[in-house]
C-alpha positions as CSV (number, residue, x, y, z in Angstrom):
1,X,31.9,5.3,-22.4
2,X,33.5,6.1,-25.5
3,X,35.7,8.7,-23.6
4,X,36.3,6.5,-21.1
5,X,38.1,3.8,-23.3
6,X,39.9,6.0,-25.4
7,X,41.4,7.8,-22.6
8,X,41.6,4.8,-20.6
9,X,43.1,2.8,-23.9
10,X,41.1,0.6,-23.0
11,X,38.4,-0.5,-25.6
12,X,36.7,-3.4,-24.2
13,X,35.4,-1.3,-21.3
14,X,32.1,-1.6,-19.6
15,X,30.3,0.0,-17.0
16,X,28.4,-1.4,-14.0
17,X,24.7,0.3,-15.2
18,X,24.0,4.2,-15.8
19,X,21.8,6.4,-14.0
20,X,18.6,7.9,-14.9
21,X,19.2,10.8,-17.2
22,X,18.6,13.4,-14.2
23,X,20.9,11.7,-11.9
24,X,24.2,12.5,-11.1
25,X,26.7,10.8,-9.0
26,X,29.3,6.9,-9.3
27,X,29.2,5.2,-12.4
28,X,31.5,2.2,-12.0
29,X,33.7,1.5,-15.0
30,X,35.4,-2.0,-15.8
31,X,38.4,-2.4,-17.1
32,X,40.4,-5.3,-19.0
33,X,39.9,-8.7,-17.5
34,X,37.8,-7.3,-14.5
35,X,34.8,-6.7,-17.5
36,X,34.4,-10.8,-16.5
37,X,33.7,-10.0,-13.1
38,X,30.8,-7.1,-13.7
39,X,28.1,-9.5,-11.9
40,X,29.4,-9.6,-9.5
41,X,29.1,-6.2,-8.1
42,X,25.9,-5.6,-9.9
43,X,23.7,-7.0,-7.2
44,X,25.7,-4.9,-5.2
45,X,24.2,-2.7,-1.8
46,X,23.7,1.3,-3.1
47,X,23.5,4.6,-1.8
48,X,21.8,7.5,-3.1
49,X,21.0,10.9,-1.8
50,X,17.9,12.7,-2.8
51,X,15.7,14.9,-3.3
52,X,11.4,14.4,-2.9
53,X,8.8,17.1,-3.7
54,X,5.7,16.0,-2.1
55,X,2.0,17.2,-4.0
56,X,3.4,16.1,-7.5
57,X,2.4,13.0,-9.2
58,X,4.1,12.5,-12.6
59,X,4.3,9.4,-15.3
60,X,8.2,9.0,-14.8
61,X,7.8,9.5,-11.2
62,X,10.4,12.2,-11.3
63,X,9.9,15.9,-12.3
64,X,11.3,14.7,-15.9
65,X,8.1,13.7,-16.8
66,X,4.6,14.9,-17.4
67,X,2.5,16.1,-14.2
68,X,-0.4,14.0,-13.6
69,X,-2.2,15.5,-10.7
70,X,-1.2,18.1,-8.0
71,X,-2.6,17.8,-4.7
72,X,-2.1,19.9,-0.8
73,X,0.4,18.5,1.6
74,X,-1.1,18.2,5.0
75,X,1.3,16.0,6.4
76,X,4.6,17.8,8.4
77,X,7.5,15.9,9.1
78,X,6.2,13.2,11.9
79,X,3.8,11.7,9.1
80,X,6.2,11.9,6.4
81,X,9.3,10.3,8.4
82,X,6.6,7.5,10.1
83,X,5.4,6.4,6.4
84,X,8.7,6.2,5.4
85,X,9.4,2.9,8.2
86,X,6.5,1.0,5.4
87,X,9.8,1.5,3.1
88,X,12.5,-0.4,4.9
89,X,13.2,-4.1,4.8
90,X,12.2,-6.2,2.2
91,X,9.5,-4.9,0.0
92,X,7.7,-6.0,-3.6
93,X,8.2,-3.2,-5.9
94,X,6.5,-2.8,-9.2
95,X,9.2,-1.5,-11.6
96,X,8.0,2.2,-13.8
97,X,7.4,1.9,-17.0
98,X,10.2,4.7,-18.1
99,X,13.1,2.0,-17.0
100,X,15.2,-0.2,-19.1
101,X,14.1,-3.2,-18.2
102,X,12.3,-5.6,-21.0
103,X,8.6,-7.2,-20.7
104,X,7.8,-9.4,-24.2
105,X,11.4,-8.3,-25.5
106,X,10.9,-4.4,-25.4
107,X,12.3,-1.8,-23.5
108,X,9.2,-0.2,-21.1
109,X,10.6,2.9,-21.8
110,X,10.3,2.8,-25.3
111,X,6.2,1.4,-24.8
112,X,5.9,4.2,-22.6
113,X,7.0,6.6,-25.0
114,X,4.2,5.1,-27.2
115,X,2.2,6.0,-24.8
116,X,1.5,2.3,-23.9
117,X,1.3,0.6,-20.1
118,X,1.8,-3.3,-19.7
119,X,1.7,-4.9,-16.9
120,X,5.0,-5.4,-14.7
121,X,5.6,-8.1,-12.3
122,X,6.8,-6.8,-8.8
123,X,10.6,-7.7,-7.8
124,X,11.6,-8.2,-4.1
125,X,14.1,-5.6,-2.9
126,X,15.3,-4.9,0.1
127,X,16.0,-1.1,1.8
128,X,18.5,-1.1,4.4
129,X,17.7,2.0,6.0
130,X,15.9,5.6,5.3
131,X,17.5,8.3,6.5
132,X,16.3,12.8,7.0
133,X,18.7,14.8,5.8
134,X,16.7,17.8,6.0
135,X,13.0,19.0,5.2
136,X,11.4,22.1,4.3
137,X,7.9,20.7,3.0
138,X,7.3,20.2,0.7
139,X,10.8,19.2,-0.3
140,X,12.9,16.7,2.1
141,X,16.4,15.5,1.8
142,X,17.2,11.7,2.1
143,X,19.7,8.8,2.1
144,X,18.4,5.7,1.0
145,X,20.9,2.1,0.9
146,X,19.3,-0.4,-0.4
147,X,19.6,-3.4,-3.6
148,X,21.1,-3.7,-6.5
149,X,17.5,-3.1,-8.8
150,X,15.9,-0.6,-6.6
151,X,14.2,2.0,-7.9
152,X,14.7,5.4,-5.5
153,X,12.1,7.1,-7.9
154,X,9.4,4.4,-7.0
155,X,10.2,4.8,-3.4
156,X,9.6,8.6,-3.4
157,X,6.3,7.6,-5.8
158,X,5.2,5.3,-3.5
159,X,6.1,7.2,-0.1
160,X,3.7,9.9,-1.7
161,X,1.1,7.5,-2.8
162,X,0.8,6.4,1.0
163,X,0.9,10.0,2.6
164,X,-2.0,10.5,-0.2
165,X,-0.5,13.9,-1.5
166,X,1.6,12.3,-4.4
167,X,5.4,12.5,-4.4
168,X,8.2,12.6,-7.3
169,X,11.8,12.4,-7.0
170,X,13.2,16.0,-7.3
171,X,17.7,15.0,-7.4
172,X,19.5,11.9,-7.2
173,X,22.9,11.2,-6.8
174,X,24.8,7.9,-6.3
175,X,27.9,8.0,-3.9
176,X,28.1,4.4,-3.2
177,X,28.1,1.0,-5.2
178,X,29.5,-1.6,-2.7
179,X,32.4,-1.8,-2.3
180,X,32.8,1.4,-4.6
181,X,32.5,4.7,-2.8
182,X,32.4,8.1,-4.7
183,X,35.5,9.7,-3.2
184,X,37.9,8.0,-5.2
185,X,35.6,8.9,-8.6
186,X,37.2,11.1,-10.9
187,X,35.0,14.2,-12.9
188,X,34.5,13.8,-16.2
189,X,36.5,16.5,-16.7
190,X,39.6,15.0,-15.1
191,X,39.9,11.9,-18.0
192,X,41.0,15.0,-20.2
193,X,43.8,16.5,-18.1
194,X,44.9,13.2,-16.3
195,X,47.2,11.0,-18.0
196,X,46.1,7.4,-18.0
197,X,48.5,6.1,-15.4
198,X,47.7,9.4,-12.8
199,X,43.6,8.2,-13.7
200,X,44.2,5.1,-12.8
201,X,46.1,5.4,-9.7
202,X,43.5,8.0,-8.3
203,X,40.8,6.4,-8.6
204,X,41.3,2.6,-9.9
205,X,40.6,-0.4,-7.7
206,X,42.7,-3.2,-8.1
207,X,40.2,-6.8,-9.1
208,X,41.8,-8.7,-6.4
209,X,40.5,-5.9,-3.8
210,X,37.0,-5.2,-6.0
211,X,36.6,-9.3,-5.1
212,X,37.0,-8.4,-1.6
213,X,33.2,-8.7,-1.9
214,X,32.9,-12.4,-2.0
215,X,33.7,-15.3,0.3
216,X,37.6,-16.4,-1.0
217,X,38.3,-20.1,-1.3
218,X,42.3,-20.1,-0.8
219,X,43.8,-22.9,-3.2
220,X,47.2,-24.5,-2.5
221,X,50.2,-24.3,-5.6
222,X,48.7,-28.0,-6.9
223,X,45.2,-26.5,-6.9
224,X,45.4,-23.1,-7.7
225,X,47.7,-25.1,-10.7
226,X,44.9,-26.8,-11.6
227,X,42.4,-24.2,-12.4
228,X,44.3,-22.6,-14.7
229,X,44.1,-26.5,-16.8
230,X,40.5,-27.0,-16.4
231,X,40.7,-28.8,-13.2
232,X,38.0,-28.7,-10.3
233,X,40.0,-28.9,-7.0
234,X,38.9,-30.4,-4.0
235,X,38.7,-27.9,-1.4
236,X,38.3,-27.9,2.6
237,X,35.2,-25.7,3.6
238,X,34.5,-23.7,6.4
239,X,31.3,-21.7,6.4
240,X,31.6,-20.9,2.8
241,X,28.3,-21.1,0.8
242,X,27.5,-24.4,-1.3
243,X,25.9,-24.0,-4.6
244,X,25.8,-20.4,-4.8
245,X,26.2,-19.6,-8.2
246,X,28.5,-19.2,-10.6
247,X,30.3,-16.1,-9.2
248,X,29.6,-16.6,-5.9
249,X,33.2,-17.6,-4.6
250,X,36.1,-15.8,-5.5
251,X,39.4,-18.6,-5.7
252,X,42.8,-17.4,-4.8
253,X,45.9,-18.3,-4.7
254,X,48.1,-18.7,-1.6
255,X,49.2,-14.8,-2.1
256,X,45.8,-13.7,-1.9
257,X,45.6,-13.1,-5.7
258,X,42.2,-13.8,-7.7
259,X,42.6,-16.9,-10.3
260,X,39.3,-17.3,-10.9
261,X,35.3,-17.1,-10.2
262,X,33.0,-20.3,-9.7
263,X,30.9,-21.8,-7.2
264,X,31.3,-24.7,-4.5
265,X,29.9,-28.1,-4.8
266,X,29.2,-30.9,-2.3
267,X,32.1,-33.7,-2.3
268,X,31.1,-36.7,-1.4
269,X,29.6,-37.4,2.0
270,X,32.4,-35.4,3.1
271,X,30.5,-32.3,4.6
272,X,34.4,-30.5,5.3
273,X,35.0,-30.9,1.6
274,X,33.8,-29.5,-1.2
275,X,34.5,-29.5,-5.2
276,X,35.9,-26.1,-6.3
277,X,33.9,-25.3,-10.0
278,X,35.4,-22.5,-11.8
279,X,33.6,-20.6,-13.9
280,X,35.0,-17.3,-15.3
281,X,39.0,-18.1,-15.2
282,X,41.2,-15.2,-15.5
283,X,43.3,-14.6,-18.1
284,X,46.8,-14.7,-15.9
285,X,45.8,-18.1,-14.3
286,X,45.3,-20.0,-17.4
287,X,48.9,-18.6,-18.7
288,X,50.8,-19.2,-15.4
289,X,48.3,-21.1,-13.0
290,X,49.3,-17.9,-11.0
291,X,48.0,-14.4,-9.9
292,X,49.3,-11.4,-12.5
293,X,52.7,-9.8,-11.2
């Protein structure tokens, strides 16, 4: 990241969440005002491509980590691709320890490196589809979309768990984080021979298209005014969610042109109208009560 601002000048950047050390692929960067809007595309659907070695159980539940047992595959590609249908939909998955995510205030990754397990509470996650890209067993080729929070590593784990020969993720690379897609991502490489401007154009993605992602609540001039002064518009609603969240609405301008990210709230007994909350108000609406130029 530190690259990526200073050849970006731009030193408030974020990023969307990196990948596992052994992983390759998008990593979504943030830039200026659109570093308020990183939520939003968190939760987003992901794609990954991979890699399992079936016979192999280790404690990261990729070959980075210590073996634990090695067992014979018996199962050919029938087996494997019909206990791989257990893995799509909506599932409960039990995060690994070695992940970032906290339990009592501590990183599980830095109690695993202790050497000490806690319990972890499963999370629902959903995988949209499992696809073959190829086997020779026992290594097989996949592409996996699935949630925001889904851990591919615990899918190949548990895929091997089921078959009963043990499996660890072998590669992983990301080449999708909706609506971002890998094709327009530059190599780290390219930050040092593009200028800033040339970066930018490649592979940036304007915020009002990056917000295509959410339902838009299109605000006349008096409204979209208003936002930018605090106000909460009254809106007319058609199929737009109620209550969603803070970011669960994007609010535009009659251009098309984010203002601002909120939620909508019942109005009344009114069930056509609803009251327009912003939340995270960009920069350009509070100045102008307009989208920027």
């Amino acid at each position: 990241m530190v690259k990526v601002r200073r050849r970006l000048r731009s030193p408030g950047a974020g990023h969307l969440g990196t990948l596992d050390p052994a992983a390759s692929g998008l990593l979504i960067v943030a830039l200026g005002a659109a570093t308020r809007a990183i939520a939003v595309w968190q939760g987003g659907e992901k794609t990954y491509e991979g890699t399992i070695l079936f016979g192999v159980a280790t404690d990261t539940q990729d070959l980075q980590g210590e073996v634990l047992e090695r067992r014979e595959v018996t199962a050919d590609e029938t087996a494997v691709r019909a206990a791989a249908t257990a893995f799509v939909g909506d599932l409960d998955q039990v995060p690994p320890m070695v992940s970032a995510l906290k339990v009592g205030g501590r990183r599980l990754h830095r109690l695993a490196r202790r050497g000490i397990t806690v319990d972890r509470v499963a999370r629902r996650v959903r995988v949209a589809s499992w696809e073959w890209l190829g086997f020779d067993l026992p290594e097989a080729r996949f592409r996996v979309r699935c949630s925001g929070g889904t851990y591919v590593r615990t899918l190949a784990h548990d895929l091997g768990a089921a078959l009963g020969c043990g499996a660890a993720l072998k590669a992983l690379r990301r080449t999708r984080s909706e609506p971002f897609e890998i094709e327009r991502a530059l190599a780290p490489r390219e930050l040092d021979t593009l200028a800033p401007e040339a970066a930018l154009e490649r592979s940036g993605v304007p915020l009002d298209r990056a917000l295509e992602v959410l339902p838009a609540v299109v605000l006349d001039e008096a409204a979209a005014a208003s936002v930018g002064a605090g106000g909460r518009p009254v809106v007319a609603v058609s199929g737009l969610p109620l209550g969603g969240g803070p970011r669960s609405v994007v609010l535009r301008d009659g251009a098309g042109r984010a203002l601002a990210l909120g939620e909508l709230a019942p109005h009344g007994n009114d069930p056509a109208l609803a009251q327009a909350r912003p939340h995270v108000v960009f920069p350009w609406a509070v100045r102008t009560g307009r989208g920027p130029a």
